[in-house]
ChimeraX commands (.cxc) that place a marker at each C-alpha (Angstrom):
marker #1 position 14.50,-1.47,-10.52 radius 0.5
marker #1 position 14.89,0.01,-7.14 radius 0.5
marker #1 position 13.23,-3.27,-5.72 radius 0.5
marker #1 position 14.46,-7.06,-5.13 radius 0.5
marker #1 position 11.22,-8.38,-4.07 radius 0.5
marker #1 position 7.71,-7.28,-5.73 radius 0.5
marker #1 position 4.74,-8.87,-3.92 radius 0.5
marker #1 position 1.41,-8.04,-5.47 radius 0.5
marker #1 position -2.06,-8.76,-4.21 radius 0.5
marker #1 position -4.49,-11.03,-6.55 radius 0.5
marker #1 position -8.16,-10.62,-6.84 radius 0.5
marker #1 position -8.28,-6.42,-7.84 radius 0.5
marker #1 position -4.72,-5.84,-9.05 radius 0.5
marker #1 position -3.84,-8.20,-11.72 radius 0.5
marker #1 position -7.09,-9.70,-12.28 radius 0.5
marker #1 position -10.25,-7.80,-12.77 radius 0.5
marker #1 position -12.62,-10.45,-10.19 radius 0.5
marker #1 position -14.38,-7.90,-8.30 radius 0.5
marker #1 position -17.63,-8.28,-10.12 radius 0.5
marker #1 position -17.45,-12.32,-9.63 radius 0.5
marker #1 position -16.71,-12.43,-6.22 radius 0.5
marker #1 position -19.91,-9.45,-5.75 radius 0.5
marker #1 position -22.10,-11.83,-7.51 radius 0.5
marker #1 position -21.30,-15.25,-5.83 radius 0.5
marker #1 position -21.69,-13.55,-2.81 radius 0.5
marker #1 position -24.82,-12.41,-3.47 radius 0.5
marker #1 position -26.03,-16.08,-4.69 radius 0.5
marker #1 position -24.42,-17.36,-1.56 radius 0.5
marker #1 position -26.68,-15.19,0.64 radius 0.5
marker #1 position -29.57,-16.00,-1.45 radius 0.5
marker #1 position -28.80,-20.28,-0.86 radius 0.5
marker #1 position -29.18,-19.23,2.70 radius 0.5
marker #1 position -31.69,-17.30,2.83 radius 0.5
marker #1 position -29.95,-14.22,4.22 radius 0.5
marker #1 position -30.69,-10.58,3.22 radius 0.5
marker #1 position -28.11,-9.73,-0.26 radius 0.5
marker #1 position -25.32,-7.77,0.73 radius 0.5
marker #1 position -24.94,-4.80,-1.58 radius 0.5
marker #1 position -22.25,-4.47,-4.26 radius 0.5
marker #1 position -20.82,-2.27,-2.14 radius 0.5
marker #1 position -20.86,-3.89,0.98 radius 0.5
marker #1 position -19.37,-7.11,-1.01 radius 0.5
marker #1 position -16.52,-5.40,-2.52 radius 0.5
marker #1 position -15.21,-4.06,0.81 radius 0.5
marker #1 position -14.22,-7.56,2.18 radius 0.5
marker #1 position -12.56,-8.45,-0.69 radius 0.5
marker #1 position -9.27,-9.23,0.17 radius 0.5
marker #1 position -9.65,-10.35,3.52 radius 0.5
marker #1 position -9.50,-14.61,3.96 radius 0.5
marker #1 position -12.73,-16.03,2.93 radius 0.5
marker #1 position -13.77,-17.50,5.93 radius 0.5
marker #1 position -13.40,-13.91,7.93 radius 0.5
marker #1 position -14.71,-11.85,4.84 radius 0.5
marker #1 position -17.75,-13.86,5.54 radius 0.5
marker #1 position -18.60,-13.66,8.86 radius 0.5
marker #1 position -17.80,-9.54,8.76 radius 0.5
marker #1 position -19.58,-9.32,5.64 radius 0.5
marker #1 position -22.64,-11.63,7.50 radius 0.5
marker #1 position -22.10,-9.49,10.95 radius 0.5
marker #1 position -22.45,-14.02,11.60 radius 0.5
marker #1 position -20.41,-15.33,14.41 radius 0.5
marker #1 position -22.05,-18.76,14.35 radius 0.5
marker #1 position -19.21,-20.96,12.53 radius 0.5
marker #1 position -21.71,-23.41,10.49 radius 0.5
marker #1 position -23.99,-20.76,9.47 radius 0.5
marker #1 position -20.81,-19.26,7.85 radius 0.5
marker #1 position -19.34,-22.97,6.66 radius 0.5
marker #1 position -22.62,-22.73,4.98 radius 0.5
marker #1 position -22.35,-19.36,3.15 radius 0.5
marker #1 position -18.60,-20.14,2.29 radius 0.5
marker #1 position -19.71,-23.67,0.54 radius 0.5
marker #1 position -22.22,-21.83,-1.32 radius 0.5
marker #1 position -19.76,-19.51,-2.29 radius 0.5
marker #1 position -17.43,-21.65,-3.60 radius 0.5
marker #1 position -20.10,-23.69,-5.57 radius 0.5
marker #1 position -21.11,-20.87,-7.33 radius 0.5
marker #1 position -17.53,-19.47,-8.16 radius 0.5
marker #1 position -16.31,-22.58,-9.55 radius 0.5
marker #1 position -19.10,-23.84,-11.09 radius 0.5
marker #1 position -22.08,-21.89,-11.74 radius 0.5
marker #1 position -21.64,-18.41,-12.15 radius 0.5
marker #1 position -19.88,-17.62,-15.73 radius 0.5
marker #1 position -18.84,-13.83,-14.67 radius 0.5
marker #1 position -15.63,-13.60,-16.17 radius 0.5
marker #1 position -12.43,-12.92,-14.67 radius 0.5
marker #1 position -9.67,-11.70,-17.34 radius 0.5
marker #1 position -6.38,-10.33,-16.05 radius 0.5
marker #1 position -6.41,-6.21,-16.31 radius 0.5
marker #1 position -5.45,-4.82,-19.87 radius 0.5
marker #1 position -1.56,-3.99,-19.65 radius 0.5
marker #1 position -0.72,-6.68,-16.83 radius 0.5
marker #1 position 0.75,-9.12,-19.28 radius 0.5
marker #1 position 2.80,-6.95,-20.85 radius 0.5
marker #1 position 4.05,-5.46,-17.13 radius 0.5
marker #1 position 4.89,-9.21,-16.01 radius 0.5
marker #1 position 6.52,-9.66,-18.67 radius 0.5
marker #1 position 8.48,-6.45,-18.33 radius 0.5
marker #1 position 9.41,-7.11,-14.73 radius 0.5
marker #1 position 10.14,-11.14,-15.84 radius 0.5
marker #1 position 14.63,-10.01,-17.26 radius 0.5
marker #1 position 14.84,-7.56,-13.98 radius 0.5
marker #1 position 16.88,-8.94,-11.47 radius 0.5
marker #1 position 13.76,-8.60,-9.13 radius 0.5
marker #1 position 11.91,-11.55,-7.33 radius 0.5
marker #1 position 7.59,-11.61,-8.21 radius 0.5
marker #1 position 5.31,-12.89,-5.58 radius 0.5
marker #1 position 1.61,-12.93,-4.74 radius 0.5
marker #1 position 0.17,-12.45,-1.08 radius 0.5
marker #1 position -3.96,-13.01,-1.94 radius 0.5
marker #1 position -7.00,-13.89,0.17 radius 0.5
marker #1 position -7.54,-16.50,-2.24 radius 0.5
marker #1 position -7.21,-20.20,-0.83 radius 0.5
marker #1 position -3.63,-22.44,-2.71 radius 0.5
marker #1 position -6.23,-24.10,-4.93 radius 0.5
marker #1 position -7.78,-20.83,-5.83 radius 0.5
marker #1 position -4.39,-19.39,-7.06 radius 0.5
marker #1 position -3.36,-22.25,-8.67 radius 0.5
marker #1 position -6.75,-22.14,-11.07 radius 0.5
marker #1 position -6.39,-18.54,-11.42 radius 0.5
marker #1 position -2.39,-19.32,-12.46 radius 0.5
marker #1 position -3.73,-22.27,-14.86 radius 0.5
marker #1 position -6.38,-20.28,-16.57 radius 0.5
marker #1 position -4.73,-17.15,-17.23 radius 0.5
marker #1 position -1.04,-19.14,-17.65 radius 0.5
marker #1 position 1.02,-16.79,-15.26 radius 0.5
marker #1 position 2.05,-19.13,-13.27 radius 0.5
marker #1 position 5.81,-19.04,-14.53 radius 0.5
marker #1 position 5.94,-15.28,-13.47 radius 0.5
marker #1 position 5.42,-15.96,-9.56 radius 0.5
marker #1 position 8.69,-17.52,-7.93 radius 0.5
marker #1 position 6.81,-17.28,-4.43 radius 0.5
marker #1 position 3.40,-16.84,-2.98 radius 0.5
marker #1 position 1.52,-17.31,0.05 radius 0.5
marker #1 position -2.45,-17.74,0.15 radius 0.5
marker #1 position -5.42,-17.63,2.65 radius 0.5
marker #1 position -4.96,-21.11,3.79 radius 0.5
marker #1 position -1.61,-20.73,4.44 radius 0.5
marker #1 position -0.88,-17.56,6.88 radius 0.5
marker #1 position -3.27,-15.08,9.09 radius 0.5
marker #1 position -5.92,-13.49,6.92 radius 0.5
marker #1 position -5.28,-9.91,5.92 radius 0.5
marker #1 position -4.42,-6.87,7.16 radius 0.5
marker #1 position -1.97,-9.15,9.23 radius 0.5
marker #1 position 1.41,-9.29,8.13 radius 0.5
marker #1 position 2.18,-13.10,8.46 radius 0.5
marker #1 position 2.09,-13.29,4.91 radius 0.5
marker #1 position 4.44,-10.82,3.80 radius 0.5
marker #1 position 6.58,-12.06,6.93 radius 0.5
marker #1 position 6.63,-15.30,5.45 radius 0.5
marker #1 position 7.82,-14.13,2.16 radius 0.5
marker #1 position 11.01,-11.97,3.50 radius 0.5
marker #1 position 11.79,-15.23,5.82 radius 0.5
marker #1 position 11.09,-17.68,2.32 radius 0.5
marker #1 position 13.59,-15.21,-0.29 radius 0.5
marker #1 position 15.65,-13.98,2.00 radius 0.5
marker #1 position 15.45,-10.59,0.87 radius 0.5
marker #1 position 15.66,-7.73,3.15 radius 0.5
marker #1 position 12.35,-5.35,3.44 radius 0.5
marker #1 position 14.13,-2.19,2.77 radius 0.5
marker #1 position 14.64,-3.54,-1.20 radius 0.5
marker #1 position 10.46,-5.13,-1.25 radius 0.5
marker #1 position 7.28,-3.50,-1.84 radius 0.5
marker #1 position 3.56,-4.90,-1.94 radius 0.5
marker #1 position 0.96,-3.93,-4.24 radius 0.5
marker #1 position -2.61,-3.78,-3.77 radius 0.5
marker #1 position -5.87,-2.37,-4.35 radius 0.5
marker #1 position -7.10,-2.66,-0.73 radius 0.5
marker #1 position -6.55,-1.16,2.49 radius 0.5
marker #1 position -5.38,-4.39,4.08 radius 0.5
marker #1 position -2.72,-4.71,1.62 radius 0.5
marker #1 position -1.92,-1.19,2.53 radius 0.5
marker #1 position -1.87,-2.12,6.55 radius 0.5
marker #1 position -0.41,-5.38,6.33 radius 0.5
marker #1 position 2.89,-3.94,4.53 radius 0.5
marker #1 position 2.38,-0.18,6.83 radius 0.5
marker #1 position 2.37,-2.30,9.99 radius 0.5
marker #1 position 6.02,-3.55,9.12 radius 0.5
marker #1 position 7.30,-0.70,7.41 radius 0.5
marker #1 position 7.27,-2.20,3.91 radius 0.5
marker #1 position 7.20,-0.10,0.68 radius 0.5
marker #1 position 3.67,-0.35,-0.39 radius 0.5
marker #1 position 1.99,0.67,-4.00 radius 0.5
marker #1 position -1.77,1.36,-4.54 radius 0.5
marker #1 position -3.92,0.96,-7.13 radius 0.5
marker #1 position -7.20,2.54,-7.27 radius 0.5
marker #1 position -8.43,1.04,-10.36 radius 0.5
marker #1 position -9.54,-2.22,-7.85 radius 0.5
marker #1 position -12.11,-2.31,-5.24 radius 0.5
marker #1 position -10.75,0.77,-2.67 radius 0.5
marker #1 position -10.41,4.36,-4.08 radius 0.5
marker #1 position -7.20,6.53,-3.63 radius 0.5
marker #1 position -8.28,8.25,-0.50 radius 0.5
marker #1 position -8.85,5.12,1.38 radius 0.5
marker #1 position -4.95,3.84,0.07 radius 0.5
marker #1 position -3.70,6.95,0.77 radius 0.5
marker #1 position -4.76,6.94,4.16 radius 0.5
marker #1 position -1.81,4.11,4.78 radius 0.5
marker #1 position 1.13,6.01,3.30 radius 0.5
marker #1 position 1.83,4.38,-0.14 radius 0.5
marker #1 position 4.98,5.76,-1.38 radius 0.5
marker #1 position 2.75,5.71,-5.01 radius 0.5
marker #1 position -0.79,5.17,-5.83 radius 0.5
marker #1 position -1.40,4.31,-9.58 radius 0.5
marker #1 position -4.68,4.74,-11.53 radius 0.5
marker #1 position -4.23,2.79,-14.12 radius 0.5
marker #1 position -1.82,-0.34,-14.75 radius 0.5
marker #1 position -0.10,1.87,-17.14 radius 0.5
marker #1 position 0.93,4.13,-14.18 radius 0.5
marker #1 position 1.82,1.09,-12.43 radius 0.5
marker #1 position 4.16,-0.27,-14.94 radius 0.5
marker #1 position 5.90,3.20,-15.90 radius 0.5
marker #1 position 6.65,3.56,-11.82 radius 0.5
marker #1 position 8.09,0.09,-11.43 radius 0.5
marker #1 position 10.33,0.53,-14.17 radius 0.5
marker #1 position 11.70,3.94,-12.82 radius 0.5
marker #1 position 11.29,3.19,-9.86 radius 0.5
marker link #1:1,2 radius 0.2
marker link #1:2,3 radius 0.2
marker link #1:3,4 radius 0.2
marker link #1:4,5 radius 0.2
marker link #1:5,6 radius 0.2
marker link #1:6,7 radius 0.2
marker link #1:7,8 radius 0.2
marker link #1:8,9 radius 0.2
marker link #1:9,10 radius 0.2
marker link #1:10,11 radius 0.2
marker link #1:11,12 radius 0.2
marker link #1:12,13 radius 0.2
marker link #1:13,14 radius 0.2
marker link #1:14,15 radius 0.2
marker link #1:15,16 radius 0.2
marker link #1:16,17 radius 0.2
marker link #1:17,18 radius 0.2
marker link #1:18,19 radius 0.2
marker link #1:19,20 radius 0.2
marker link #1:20,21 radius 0.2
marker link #1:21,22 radius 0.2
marker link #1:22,23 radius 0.2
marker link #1:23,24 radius 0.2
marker link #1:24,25 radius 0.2
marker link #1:25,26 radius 0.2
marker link #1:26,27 radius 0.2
marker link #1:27,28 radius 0.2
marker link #1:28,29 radius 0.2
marker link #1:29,30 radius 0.2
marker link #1:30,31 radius 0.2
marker link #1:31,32 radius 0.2
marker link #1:32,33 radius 0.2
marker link #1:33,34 radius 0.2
marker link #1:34,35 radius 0.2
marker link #1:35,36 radius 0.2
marker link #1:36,37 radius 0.2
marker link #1:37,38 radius 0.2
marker link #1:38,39 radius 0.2
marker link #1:39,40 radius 0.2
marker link #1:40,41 radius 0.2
marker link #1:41,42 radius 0.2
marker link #1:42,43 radius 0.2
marker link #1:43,44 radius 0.2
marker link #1:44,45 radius 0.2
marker link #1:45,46 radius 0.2
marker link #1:46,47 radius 0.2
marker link #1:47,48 radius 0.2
marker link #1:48,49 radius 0.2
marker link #1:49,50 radius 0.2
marker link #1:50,51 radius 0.2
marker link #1:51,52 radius 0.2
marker link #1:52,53 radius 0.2
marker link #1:53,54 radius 0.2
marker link #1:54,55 radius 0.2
marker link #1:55,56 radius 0.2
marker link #1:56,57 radius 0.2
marker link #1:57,58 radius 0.2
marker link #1:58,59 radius 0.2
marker link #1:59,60 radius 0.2
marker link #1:60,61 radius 0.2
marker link #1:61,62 radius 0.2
marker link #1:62,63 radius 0.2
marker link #1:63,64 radius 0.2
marker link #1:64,65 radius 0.2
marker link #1:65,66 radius 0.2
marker link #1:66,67 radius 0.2
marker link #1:67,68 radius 0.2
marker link #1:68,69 radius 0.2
marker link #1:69,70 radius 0.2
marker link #1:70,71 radius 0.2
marker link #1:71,72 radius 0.2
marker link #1:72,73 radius 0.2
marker link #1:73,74 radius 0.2
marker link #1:74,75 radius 0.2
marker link #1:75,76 radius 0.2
marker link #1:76,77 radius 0.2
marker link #1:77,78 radius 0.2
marker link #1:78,79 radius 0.2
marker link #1:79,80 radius 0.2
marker link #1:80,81 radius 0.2
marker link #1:81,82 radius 0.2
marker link #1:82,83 radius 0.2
marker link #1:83,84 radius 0.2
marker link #1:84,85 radius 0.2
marker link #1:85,86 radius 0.2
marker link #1:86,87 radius 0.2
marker link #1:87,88 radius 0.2
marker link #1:88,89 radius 0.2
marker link #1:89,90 radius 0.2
marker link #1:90,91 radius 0.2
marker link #1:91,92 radius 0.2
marker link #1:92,93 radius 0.2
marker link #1:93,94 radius 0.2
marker link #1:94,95 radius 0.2
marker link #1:95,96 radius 0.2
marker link #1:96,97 radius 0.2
marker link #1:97,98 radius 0.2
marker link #1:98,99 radius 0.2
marker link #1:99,100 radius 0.2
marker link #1:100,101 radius 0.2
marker link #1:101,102 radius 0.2
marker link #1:102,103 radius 0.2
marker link #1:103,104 radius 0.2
marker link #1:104,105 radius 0.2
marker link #1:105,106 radius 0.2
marker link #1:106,107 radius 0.2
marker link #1:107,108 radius 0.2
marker link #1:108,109 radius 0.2
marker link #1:109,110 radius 0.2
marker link #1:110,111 radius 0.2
marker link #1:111,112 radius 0.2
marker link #1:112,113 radius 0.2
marker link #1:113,114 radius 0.2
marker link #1:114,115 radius 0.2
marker link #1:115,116 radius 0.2
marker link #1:116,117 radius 0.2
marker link #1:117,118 radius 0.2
marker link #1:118,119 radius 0.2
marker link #1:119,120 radius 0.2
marker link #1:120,121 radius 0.2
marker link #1:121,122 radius 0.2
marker link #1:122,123 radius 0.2
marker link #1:123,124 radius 0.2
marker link #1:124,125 radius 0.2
marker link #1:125,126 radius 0.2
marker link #1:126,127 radius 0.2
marker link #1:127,128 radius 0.2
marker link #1:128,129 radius 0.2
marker link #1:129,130 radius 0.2
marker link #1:130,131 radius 0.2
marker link #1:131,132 radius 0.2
marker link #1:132,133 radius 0.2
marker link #1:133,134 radius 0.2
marker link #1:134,135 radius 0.2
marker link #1:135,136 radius 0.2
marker link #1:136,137 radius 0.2
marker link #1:137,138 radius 0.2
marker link #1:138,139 radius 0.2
marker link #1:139,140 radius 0.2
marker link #1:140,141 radius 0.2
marker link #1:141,142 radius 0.2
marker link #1:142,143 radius 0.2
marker link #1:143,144 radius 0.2
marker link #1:144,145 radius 0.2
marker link #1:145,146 radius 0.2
marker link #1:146,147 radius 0.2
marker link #1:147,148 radius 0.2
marker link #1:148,149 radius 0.2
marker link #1:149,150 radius 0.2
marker link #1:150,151 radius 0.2
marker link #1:151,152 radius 0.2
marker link #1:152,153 radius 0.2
marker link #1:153,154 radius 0.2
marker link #1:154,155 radius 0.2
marker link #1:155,156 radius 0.2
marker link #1:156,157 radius 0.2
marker link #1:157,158 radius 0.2
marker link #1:158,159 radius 0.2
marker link #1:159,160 radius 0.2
marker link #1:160,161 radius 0.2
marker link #1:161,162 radius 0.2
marker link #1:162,163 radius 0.2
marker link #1:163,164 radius 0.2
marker link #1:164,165 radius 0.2
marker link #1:165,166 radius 0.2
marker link #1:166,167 radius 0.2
marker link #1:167,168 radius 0.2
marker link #1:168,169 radius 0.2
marker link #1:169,170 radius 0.2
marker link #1:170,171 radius 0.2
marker link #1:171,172 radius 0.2
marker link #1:172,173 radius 0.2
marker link #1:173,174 radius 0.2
marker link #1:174,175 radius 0.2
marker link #1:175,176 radius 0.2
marker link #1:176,177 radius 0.2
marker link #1:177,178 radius 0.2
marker link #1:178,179 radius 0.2
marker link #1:179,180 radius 0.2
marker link #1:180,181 radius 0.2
marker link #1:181,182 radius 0.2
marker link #1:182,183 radius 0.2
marker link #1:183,184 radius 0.2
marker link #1:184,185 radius 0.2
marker link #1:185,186 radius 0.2
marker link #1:186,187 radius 0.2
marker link #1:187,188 radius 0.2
marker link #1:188,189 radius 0.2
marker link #1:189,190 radius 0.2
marker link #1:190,191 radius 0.2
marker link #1:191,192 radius 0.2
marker link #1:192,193 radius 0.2
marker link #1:193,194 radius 0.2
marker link #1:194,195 radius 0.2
marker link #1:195,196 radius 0.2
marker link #1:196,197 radius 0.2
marker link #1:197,198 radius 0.2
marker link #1:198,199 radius 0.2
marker link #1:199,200 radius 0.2
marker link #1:200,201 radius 0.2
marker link #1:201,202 radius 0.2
marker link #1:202,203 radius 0.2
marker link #1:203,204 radius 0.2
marker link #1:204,205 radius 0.2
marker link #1:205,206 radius 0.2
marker link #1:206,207 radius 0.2
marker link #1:207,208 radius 0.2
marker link #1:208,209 radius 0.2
marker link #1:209,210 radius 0.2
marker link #1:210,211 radius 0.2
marker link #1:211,212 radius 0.2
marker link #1:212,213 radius 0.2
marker link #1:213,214 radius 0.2
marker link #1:214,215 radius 0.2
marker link #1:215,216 radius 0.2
view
């Protein structure tokens, strides 16, 4: 293993939530009587901190107007819409194969601490992640707080690290500190967008993904 520290994103990486997060979105706009974003348009703010996802996704600037939105949201994901949210095929298998290396796993996500934890409890892969930081804990994405956070938390120096994502802010938020960063275009933004920020690797599959981090 050529790294010490692996950081991946959440929500488009390990587990396949885009089409949950498009829908509650969509019921969230409909609760408010706002115009329904398109699939699209909802998949390109995934990623980002909920609160600020919102308002860009909105174009809203008026805080309660997008209190409201996010409360629907979170109604909806939790408990009324029944999309379901499996891990990608293969990432099992690649946690566990990265588990014996002598390399640290972390998550940096847009998803709120609670969000994680659930996410951790339903899919039981919590004992994989020694550190993570969440949405409610550092700047929202593309910043780097929380990969900052990380390197400050393990002690681990950014030369041996690498994040992985399927977004452009995970892209930025390692490119703006020179951190190793690995896309995969099998999430929400395609390789032309990822490659835009450098990645020393962009996989298509989490097959490519696993035989890279192995050889890597």
């Amino acid at each position: 293993m050529k790294y010490d520290l692996v950081i991946f994103d959440w929500d488009g990486t390990l587990m396949d939530s885009a089409a949950k997060i498009v829908k509650c979105m969509q019921l969230a706009a409909q609760d408010a009587g706002l115009a329904i974003p398109s699939r699209e348009a909802a998949e390109n703010i995934i990623g980002i901190s909920l609160v600020p996802a919102t308002a860009q996704l909105f174009d809203e600037d008026n805080p309660e107007v997008v209190a409201h939105i996010v409360n629907r949201y979170k109604f909806h994901y939790i408990n009324s819409d029944k999309t379901p949210c499996p891990l990608f095929p293969g990432i099992i298998p690649l946690l566990d194969a990265l588990e014996p290396t002598p390399a640290t796993l972390a998550v940096a996500t847009g998803k709120a601490r609670r969000g994680l934890e659930r996410a951790w409890d339903n899919t039981e892969t919590r004992h994989y992640f020694s550190h993570s930081r969440c949405a409610d804990e550092a700047e929202s994405k593309p910043s780097s707080d929380m990969l900052l956070q990380l390197l400050d938390e393990t002690g681990i120096d950014i030369q041996k690290s690498v994040m992985i994502g399927d977004t452009t802010y995970d892209m930025q938020m390692a490119e703006q500190i020179g951190m190793d960063r690995i896309g995969v275009d099998y999430g929400v933004h395609g390789k032309h967008r990822l490659n835009a920020h450098q990645p020393v690797f962009v996989a298509e599959s989490v097959a490519e993904l696993h035989q890279y981090l192995l050889r890597a």
